[in-house]
C-alpha positions in Angstrom: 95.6 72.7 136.5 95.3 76.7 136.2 99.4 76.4 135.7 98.5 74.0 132.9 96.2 75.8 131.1 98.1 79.0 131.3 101.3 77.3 129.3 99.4 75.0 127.3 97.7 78.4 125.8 100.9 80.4 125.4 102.6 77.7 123.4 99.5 76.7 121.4 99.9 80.7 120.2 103.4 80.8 119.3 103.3 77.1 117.4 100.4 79.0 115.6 102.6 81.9 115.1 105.2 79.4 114.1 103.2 77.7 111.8 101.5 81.4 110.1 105.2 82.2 109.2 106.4 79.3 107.9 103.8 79.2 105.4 104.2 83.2 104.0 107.9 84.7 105.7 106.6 87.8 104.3 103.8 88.4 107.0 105.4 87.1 110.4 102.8 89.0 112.4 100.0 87.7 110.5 97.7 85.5 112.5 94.7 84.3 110.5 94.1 81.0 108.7 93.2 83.1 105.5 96.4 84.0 103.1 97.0 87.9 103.4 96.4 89.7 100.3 97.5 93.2 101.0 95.2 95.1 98.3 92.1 94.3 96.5 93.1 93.7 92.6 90.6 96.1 90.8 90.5 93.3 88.1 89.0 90.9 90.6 86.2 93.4 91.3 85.7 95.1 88.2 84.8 94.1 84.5 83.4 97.2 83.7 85.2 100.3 81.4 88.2 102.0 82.8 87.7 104.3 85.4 90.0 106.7 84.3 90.2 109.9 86.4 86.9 108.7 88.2 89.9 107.5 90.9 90.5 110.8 91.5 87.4 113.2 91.2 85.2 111.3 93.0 85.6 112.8 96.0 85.2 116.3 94.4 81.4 114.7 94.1 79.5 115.7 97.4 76.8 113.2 96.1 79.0 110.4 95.3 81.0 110.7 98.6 78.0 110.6 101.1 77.1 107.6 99.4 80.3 106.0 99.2 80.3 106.8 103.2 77.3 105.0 103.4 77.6 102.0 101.2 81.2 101.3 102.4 79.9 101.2 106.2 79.4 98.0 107.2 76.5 98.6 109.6 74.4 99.5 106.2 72.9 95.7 105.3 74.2 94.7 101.6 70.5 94.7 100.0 70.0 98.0 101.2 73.4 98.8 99.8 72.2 97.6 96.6 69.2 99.4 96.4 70.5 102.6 97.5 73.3 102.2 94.1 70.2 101.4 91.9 68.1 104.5 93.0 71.1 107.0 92.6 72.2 105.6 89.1 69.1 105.4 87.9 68.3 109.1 88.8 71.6 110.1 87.3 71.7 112.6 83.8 74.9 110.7 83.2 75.1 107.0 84.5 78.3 105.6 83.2 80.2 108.7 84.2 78.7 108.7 88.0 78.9 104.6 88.0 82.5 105.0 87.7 82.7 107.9 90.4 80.3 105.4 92.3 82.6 102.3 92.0 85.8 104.5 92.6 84.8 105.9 95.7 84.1 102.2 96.4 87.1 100.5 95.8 89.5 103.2 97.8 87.5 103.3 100.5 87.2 99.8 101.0 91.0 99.2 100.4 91.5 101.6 102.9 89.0 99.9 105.1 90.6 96.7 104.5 94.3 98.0 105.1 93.6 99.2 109.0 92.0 96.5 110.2 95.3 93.7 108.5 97.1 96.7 110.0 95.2 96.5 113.5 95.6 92.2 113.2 99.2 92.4 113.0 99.5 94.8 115.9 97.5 92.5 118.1 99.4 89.8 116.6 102.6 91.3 117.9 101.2 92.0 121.6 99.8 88.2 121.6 103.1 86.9 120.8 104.9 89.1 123.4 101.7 87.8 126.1 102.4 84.4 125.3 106.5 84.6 126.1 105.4 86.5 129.4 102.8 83.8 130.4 105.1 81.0 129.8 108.3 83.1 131.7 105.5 84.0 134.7 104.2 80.3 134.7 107.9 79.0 135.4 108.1 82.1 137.9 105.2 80.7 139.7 106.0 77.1 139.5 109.7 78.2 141.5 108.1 79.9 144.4 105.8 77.5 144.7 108.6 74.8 145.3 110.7 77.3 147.6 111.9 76.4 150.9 110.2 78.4 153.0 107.3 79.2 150.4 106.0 82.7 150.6 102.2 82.5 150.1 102.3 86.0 149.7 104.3 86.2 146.4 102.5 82.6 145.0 99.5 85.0 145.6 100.6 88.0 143.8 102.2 86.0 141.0 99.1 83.5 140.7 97.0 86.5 140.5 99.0 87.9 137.6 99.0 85.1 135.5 95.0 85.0 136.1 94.9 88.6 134.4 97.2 88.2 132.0 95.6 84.8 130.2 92.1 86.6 130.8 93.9 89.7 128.5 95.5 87.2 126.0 92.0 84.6 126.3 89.9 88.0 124.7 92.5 89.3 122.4 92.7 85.9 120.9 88.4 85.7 120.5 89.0 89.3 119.1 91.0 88.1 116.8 89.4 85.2 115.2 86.4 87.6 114.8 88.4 90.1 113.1 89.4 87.9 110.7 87.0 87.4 109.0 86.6 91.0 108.0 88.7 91.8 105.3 87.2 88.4 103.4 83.5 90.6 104.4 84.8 94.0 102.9 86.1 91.9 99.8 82.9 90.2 99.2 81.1 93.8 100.1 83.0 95.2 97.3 82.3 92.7 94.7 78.4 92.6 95.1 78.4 96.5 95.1 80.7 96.2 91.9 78.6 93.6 90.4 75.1 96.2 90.9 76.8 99.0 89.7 77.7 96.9 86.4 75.0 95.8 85.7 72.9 99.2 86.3 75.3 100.7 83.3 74.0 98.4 81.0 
């Protein structure tokens, strides 16, 4: 049953895999459901004037950048987020000039943000697939010493053991995964509602 369960889980990985590059050849290590879109599109985020050099002197703003920090952490809850870009805009001698600074600061930290952990996936990706190939060579390992004449219990042992630890590594990188997922789809919609606020304040 255990021998089972250990190739039933490597090959239901690499048909995902499979499956993940088939549908976009341009992302093989890739392994979520959702399409990979490298880079937030400022247009998708952002109907407000150009930001102009804001992309560049915003962190030349101590003010801006500790609250960029903040807001662009995800441990800081969304309406507190919200509040926190109302209070400093509407304390601000010059609010379209430090919404832009605001919303800049935004937007490349949250790419960034959003660019190491689709970088982080794919590595874990990679490993998985590399687990899975081991697992299924290690399964038919087992299944050999198991039929040997004279079996050594010794090495079924050891080998049995080893697969054990191995699906129990692949098992939690796979829940890691699936979790992780869903993050750059949080950081997108992160971005947007802060984007919205900060629009809407400049009005």
């Amino acid at each position: 049953m255990m021998l089972r369960t250990l190739a039933m889980a490597a090959l239901a990985f690499l048909v995902a895999g499979s499956a993940a590059r088939a549908a976009d050849p341009r992302y093989p290590n890739w392994p979520c459901a959702q399409a990979k879109v490298p880079d937030i599109s400022l247009a998708a985020v952002w109907a407000g004037p150009p930001l102009d050099d804001a992309e560049n002197k915003w962190k030349d703003d101590s003010k801006v950048s500790a609250l960029v920090s903040k807001l662009a952490a995800r441990k800081t809850p969304l309406d507190e987020a919200e509040k926190s870009v109302k209070e400093f805009l509407a304390g601000s001698a010059d609010k379209i000039a430090n919404a832009k600074l605001l919303f800049a600061g935004l937007f490349d930290t949250l790419n960034a943000q959003r660019a190491q952990v689709m970088s982080g996936l794919e590595r874990i990706s990679h490993k998985q697939r590399e687990a899975a190939d081991r697992i299924r060579e290690d399964t038919v390992q087992l299944q050999t010493l198991q039929d040997a004449t004279p079996r050594d219990d010794g090495k079924v042992d050891a080998m049995s053991n080893q697969l054990i630890w191995e699906t129990r590594i692949f098992e939690d990188r796979r829940k890691v995964v699936r979790f992780v997922c869903e993050v750059p789809t949080t950081i997108d919609q992160r971005l947007f509602a802060l984007g919205r606020v900060i629009q809407q304040e400049m009005e």
